[in-house]
N, C-alpha and C positions, 0 to 999 in steps of 0.2 A: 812528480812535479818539482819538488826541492834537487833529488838526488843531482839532476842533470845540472844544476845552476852552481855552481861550486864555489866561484869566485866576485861579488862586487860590491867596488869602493873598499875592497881589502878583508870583506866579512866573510868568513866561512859558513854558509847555509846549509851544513850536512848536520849539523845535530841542534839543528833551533826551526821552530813551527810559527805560523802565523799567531798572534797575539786573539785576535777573536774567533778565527774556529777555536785556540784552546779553550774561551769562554763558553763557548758553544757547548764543549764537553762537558764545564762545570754543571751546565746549566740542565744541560740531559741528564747527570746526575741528580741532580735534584730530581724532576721527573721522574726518575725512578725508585725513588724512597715512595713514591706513592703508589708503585705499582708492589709492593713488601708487602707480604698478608703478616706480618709481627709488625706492623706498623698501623697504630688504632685506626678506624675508619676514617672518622672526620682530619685526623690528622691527615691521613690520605689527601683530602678533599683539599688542605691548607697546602701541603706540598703541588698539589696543581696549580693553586692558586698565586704560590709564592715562584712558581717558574714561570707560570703567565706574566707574572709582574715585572718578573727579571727582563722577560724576551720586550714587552711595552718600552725597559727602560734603557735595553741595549738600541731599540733602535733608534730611541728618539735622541741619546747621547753618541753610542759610535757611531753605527750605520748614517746617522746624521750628517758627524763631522768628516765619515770619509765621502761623503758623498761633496758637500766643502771642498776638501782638499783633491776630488776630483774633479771638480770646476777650473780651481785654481793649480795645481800643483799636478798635472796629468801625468808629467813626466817621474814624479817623485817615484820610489820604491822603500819599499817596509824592509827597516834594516837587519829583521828576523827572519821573513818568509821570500825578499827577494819579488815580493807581485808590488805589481800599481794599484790605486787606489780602486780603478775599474776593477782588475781580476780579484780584487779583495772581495766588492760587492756581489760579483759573479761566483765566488766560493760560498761565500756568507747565503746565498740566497740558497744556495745547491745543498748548503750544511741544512738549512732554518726547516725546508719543506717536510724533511721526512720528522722531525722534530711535532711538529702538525700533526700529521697520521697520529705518532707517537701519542702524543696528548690524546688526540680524541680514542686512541683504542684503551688507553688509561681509565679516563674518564666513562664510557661504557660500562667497563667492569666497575668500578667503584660504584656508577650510578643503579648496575645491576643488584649489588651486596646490600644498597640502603635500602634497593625497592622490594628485598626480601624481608628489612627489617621493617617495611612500610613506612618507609621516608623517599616519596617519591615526588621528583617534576612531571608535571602530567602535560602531554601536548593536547592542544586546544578542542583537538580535533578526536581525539581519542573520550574526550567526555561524552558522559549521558545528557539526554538532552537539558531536562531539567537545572544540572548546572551550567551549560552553557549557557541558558535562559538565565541564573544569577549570577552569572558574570558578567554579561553584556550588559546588566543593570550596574553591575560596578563600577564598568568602563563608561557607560554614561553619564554617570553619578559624578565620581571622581577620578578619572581620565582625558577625557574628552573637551571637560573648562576650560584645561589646561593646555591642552595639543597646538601648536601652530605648523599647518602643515605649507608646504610652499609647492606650487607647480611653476618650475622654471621658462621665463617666457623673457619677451619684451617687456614687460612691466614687470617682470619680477627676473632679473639677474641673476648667475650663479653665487647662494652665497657663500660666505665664512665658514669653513665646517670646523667646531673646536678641534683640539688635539684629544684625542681619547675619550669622545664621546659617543655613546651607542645613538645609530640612527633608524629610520626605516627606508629603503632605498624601495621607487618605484620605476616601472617602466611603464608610461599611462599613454593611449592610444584613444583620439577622438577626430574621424572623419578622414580616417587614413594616414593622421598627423601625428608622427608620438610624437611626448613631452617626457620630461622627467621631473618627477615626483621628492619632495623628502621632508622626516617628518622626524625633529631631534626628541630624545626621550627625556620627560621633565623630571627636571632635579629633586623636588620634593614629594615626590608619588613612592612609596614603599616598590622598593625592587620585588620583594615577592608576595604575593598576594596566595593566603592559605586557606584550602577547601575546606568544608565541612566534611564529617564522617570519618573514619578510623585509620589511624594512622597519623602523618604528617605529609599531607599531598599539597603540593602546592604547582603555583603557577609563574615564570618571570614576566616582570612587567610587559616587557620587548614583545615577547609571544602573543601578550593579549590584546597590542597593539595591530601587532603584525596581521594578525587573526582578525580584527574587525575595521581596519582599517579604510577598507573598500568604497565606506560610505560617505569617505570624508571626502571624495572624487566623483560623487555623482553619474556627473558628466562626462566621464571617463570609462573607457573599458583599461582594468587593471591587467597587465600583460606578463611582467614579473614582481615580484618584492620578495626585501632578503634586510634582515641585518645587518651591519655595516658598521666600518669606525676605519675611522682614519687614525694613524698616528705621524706626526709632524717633529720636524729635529727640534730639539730643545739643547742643542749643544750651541747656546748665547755665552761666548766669554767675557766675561765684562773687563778681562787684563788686554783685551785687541780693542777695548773701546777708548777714546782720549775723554779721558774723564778728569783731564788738570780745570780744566776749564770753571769748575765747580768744585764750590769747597764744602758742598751738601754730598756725602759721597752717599747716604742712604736716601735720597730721594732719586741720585740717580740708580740705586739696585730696585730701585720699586719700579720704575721703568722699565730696565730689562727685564724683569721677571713677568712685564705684562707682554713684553715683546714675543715672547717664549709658546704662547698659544697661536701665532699667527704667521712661523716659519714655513717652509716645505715641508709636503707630506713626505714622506720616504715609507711607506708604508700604507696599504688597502689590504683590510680583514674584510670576508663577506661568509656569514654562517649559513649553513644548507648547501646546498646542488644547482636551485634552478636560480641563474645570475649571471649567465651570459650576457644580455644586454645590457645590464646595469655593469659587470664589470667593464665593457666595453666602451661607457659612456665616461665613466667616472677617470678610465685610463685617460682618456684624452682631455677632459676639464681639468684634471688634479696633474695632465702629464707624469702620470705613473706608468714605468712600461711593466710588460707582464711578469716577471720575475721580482718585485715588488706587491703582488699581488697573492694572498693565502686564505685558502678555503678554511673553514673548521665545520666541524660537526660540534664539538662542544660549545657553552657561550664564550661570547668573547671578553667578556667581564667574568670574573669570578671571584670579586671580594663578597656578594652575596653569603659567600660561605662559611665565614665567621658568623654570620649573624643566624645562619640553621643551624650551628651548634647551640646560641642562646634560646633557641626555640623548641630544643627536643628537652623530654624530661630528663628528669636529675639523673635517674637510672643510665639511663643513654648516652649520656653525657659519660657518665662514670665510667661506660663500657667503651666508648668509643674513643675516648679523648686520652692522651699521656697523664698518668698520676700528677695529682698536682704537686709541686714543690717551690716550697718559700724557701727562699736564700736565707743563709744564717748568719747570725753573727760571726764575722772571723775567727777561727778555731785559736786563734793566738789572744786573742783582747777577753779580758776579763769582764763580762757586764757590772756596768755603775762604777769602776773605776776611770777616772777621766783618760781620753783617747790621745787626751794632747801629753799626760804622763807618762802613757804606756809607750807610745813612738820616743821619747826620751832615754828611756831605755833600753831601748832595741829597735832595728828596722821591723814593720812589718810588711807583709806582702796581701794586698787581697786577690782570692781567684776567685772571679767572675763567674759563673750566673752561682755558680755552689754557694761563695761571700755574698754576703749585703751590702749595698753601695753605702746604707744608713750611716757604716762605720764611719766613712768620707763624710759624709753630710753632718753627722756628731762634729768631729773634728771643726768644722766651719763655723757649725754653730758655736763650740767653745770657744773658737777666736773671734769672732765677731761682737764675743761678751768678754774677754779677757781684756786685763790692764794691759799687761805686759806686748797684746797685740798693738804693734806699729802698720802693718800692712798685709793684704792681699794681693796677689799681683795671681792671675790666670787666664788662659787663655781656652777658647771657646770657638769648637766646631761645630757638634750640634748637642741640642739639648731635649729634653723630653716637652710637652705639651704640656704638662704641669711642673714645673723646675721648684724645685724646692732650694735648691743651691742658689737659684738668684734668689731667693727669699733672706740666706743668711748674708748670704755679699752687699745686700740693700741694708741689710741690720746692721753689719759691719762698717756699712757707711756712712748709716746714720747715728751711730755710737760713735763716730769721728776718727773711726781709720782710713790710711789708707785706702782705696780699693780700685785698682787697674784690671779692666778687663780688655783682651787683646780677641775681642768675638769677629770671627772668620763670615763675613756677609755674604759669600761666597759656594755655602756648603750647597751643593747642588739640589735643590727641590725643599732644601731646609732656610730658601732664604726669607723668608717670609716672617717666618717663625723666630727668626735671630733676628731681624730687623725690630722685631714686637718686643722681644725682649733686652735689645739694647736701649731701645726708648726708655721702659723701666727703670734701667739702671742706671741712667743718667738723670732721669725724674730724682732718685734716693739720693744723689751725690756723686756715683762712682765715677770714675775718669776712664772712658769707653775708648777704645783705638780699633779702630776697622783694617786692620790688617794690613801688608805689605804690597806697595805695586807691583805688580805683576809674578807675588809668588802668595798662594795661598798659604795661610798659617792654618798647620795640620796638626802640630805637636800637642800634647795633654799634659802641662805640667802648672802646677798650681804652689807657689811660692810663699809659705807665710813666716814674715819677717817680724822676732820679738824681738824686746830688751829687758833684762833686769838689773840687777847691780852689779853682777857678772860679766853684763857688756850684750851684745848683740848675739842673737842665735836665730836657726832658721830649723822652719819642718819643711820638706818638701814632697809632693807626691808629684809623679811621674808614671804616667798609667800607656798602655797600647790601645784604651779603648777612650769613646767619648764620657764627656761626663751628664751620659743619657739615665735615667733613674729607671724607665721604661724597657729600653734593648738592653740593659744591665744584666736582667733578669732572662735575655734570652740570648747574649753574647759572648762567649770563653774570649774574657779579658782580664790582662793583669794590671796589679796597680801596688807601687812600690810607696813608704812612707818611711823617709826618712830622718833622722834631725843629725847626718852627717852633715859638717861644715865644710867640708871639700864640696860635697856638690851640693848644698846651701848657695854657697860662692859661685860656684858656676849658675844655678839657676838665676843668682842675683842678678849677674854681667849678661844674661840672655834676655830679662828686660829690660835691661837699659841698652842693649843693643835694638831690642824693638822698639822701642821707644825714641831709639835717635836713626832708625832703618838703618842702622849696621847689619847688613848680611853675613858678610867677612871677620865676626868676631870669632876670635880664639881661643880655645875649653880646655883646661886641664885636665877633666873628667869624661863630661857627656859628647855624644858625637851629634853635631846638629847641622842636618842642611840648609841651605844648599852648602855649606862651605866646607865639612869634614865628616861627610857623615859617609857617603862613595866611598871617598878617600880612608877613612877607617875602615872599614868593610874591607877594600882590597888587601890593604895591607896585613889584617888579621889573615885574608886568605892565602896571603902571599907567606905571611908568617907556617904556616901549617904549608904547606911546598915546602918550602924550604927543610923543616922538620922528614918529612919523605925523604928527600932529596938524602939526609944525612940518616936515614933508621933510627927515625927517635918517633915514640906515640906519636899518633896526632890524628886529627879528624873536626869534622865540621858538620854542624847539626843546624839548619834552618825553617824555622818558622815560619809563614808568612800567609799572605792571603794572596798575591801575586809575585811573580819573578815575569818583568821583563826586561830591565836594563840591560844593556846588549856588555857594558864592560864588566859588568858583575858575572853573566854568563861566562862571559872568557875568560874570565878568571879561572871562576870554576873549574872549566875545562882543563885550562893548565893544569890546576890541584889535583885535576882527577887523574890527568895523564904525570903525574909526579907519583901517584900512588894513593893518593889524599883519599879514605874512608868517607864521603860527602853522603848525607840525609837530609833529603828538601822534603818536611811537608806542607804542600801546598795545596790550597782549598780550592782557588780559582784558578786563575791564565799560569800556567807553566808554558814560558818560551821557549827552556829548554828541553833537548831529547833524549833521556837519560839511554845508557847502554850500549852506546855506537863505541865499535873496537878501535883506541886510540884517540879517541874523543872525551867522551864521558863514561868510559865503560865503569867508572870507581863511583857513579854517581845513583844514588837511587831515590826515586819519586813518591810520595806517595797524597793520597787525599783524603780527609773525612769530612763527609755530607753527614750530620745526622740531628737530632732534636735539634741541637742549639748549633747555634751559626759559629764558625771557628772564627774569631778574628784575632786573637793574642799573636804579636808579631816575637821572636826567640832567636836570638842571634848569639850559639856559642862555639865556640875556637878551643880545640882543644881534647884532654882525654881524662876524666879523675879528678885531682882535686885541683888539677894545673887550669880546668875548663875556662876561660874567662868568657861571662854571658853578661848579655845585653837584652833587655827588651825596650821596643819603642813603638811609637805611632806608625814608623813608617815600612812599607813595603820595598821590594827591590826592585820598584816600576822607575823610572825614567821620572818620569812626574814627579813624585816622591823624593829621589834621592839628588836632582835635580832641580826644581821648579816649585819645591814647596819647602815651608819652614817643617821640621822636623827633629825630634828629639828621639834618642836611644840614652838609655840609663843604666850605667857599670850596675852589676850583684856585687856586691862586698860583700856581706853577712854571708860568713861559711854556710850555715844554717839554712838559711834564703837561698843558696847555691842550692843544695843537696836535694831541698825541698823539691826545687824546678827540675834538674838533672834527673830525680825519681818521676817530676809528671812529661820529662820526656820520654824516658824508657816505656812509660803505660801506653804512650803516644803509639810509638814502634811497636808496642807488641797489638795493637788494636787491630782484628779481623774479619771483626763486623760489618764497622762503618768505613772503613780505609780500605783505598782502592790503590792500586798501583799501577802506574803511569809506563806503557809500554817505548821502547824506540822509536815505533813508527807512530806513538800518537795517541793512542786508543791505550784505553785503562780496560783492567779486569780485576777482580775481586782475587782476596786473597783467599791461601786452604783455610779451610777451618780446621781445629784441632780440637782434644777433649778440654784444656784451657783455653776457652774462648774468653775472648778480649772485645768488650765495648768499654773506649776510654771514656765517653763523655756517663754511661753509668758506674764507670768507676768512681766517676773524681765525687760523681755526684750522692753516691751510696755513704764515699768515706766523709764527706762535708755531715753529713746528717751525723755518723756514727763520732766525727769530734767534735760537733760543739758543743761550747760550753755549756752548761747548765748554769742555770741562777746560781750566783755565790750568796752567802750570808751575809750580813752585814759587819761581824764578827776579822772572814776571810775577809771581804776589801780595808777593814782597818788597818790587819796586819800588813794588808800590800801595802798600805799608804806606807805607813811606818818603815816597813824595807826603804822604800823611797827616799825620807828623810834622812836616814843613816848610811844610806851608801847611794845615796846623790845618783846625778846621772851618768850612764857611761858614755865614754866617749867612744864615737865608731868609730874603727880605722880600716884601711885597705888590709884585706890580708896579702 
């Protein structure tokens, strides 16, 4: 399809693939960690459930917007794969179906394994009488209060169907006249409802609706029923809306965010077989054509599935579930010595889900209670459900510092949650900025500005992940703390550029989009070419959760065909196609799907001790390095270097969980060998085997004391 299109608008489409079939692959990756018999059961059960989630949220945000840009933009072409918005939907649908199969043949097995260990969904129909007889009392009881079902008529209109809510679809026939039926599932009724007798048998709601529904229609002869869920685009930008007009800009995100349940469907699930007339009915009310239309045999919800692991015993739980593990205190911080001392000292680095965020949260807490603190300044994507950090930012402002928060209202599905919490923190004092027109602020960098009699000094931390306390603990993310005054000073001028909407300010250190952060990037790339070009080391090692930006690709490419040694690991969408002769044949791909979600972004240039690395918030998508605020932060600390360049190589030698990204598209698993390799049990075996253990009260003295007598160091570039 690509090979024959060689040439438009000056793009070379011989070694770059469409943007969301490559998601499409991540996404079947996941899927498939659930099909691994070395992967605990119920975990199984989560990895189904966390790829259902993904496909829910691909279509309500891409599938959405190309569906948009096919209204509007028919003529346009994706500057990667060379199709229109149409042949993207027409691949997308071709990729999605076997994906389907996929999942329900998944889920059979999985559901076969639990119902050996007598944890079973039982269908309605399959029970003895007697329970069916105490069910139908249940559904009586508390069911049926509840139900408001609707027969579509003259008096009663097609109505509203939410975004993503299970329904029960009828086709109801009386006096030779069908009608259509439907009846939403209520919100406060437990999804599973569990049998008596041995085991853990239970029932989903849906089922036991579906199963005695008959009666709610009388008058009706029932002809088909199926459950059903619509999903509708939820791709509302609120930077295409004119929102000058208003100087309330959080009353108007609560507005788009209600707007968001009442888009176009792009999307009809109907579970079971017989749903011929109801898909045929729904096509033409909802104008869905049929390749927008997916069977399943599995449910179509399955967050149920957390909540059957809190309902098996302890045992089961133990057998079935990943060992549990608490994150540690940073293998570098001494406990009960203050955090704001220790970064005085020396940079620290934390690595994510292995580190505790606490360290970060310590750190706030001391400054929110220190003299010497003058200010806060941080910025804010998403935050966990219980934020402890806005607790000290609110102390901190209510002890009379400083405190600027630059919270992003913006974060997709997390607006809600940040609008709730921006209230708070102007209730305490803080001085809140809701972000840049028309460029999301994505960046994680948290600013605190002292003074002593020494004059001014700064700590700053600079992380690739959010400052979530929750996904901390399940996300491989770095987070840098430093009290260098070089990039002290540059974090300084990146709020006062936010604060006055400077985009265009310019960084002696960090690289920050939209204005230098591409432009850095190439040119490190272009630095290593050049290096090839003359037989000098060199090589380039990338991190990331995405690569689409089309001039980063080309880059690339260049680098590769100069000779440039190039390592992309990439979690999700690789645009490019490594291995093409003359292209990217110097380029090699690869992915890790495994426990915990990858997202630390790793940008090094380089070979030994020459490496210069970066890490940042941002990916190498267009979006990102383009269309959002964005920070990447120099390694100085040799130490800090050597540490990361070591959790690269674990990275590359991983043969577990790391798959490797073919020419044409498609990944396969690497050999195994007698040194097998899972990084993310590496990093996580070694975080247990350094952490600190309680010091005495004795040792933190003496630390103190070091302190006083040989002051703090100053960091410098090496």
């Amino acid at each position: 399809m690509m090979e024959g299109r060689m040439m438009n608008k000056n793009y070379d489409f011989s070694y770059t693939q469409d943007r969301e079939l490559s998601w499409l692959k991540f996404n079947e990756r996941v899927l498939r960690e659930a099909d691994k018999k070395n992967v605990p059961i119920f975990e199984r059960l989560k990895f189904l459930e966390i790829f259902t989630n993904n496909l829910d949220e691909f279509f309500m945000v891409r599938v959405g917007s190309i569906h948009e840009m096919s209204l509007i933009h028919d003529n346009h072409r994706d500057i990667r794969s060379d199709l229109t918005p149409e042949e993207q939907l027409d691949e997308i649908a071709k990729h999605v179906r076997p994906l389907y199969e996929l999942r329900d043949k998944i889920f059979a097995k999985v559901s076969g394994e639990l119902a050996d260990k007598k944890i079973k969904r039982c269908q309605i129909e399959e029970l003895e009488k007697e329970e069916k007889k105490k069910l139908k009392t249940y559904y009586e009881a508390m069911i049926l209060p509840v139900l408001s079902p609707i027969v579509i008529g003259k008096q009663h209109p097609f109505p509203h169907i939410p975004n993503k809510v299970l329904q029960i679809g009828l086709i109801l026939k009386k006096k030779e006249k069908i009608s259509f039926g439907i009846i939403g599932l209520p919100k406060d009724v437990e999804r599973m409802i569990f049998l008596s007798g041995e085991g853990r048998r239970y029932v989903l709601l849906e089922d036991i609706i579906l199963y005695f529904c008959d009666e709610l229609f009388e008058n009706y002869t029932v002809e088909e029923k199926a459950v059903l869920c619509i999903t509708r685009s939820a791709d509302i930008n609120p930077d295409d809306e004119i929102y000058e007009s208003t100087d309330d800009y959080r009353t108007h995100m609560k507005k788009i965010i209600k707007m968001r349940a009442r888009l176009k469907p792009v999307r009809l699930e109907i579970e079971g077989n017989r749903h011929k007339e109801i898909k045929k009915y729904l096509s033409e009310r909802l104008s869905i054509s049929e390749q927008d239309i997916f069977k399943s045999q599995a449910p179509l919800d399955l967050k149920y599935v957390y909540k059957l692991t809190d309902k098996v015993s302890k045992e089961e739980r133990k057998n079935g579930c990943y060992r549990p593990f608490v994150p540690a205190l940073n293998r570098d911080f001494i406990p009960g010595v203050s955090v704001t001392k220790q970064i005085l000292e020396e940079d620290k680095l934390l690595s994510f889900p292995f580190d505790s965020m606490d360290t970060f949260i310590e750190l706030l807490k001391e400054s929110a209670k220190d003299k010497e603190t003058l200010s806060i300044k941080i910025t804010i994507y998403r935050l966990a459900r219980q934020a402890r950090i806005v607790k000290y930012l609110c102390e901190a402002a209510e002890n009379g510092k400083e405190v600027l928060v630059l919270m992003e209202l913006r974060a997709r599905f997390d607006e809600e949650n940040n609008i709730n919490y921006s209230e708070i923190l102007e209730e305490a004092g803080c001085k809140v900025m809701y972000g840049m027109e028309d460029y999301k602020v994505h960046s994680k960098v948290c600013l605190i500005t002292k003074k002593n009699s020494r004059g001014i000094y700064y700590i700053t931390q600079i992380g690739t992940g959010n400052y979530n306390e929750s996904t901390s603990k399940l996300y491989t993310d770095l987070s840098l703390m430093t009290a260098s005054e070089e990039i002290g000073h540059d974090a300084s001028v990146f709020f006062h550029n936010m604060a006055t909407f400077n985009l265009q300010g310019t960084y002696k250190h960090l690289l920050v989009a939209p204005s230098s952060l591409q432009d850095g990037i190439i040119k490190r790339i272009e630095r290593e070419k050049m290096k090839a070009e003359s037989f000098q080391p060199c090589g380039i090692f990338m991190k990331m959760n995405s690569l689409t930006d089309r001039k980063i690709i080309d880059e690339l490419s260049k680098a590769s065909n100069a000779g440039v040694p190039i390592f992309l690991l990439i979690r999700g969408i690789c645009c490019i196609r490594p291995g093409i002769p003359g292209k990217t044949e110097n380029i090699r791909v690869e992915s890790i799907v495994g426990r915990f979600l990858e997202h630390s972004r790793i940008y090094a240039f380089g070979v030994g001790d020459d490496t210069e690395i970066y890490i940042s918030s941002a990916d190498m998508m267009t979006r990102n390095t383009r269309r959002r605020v964005e920070v990447a932060a120099p390694i100085y600390d040799p130490r800090l270097k050597q540490r990361i360049l070591k959790m690269i190589d674990v990275m590359k030698q991983d043969n577990i969980q790391a798959q490797v990204l073919l020419s044409n598209g498609e990944y396969t698993t690497k050999k195994k060998c007698e040194d097998n390799m899972n990084s993310q049990i590496h990093f996580l075996n070694k975080a247990k085997r350094l952490a600190p253990k309680e010091k005495t009260q004795k040792q933190n003295f003496f630390y103190q004391v070091k302190g006083i007598f040989f002051g703090k160091k100053k960091l410098r570039k090496k």
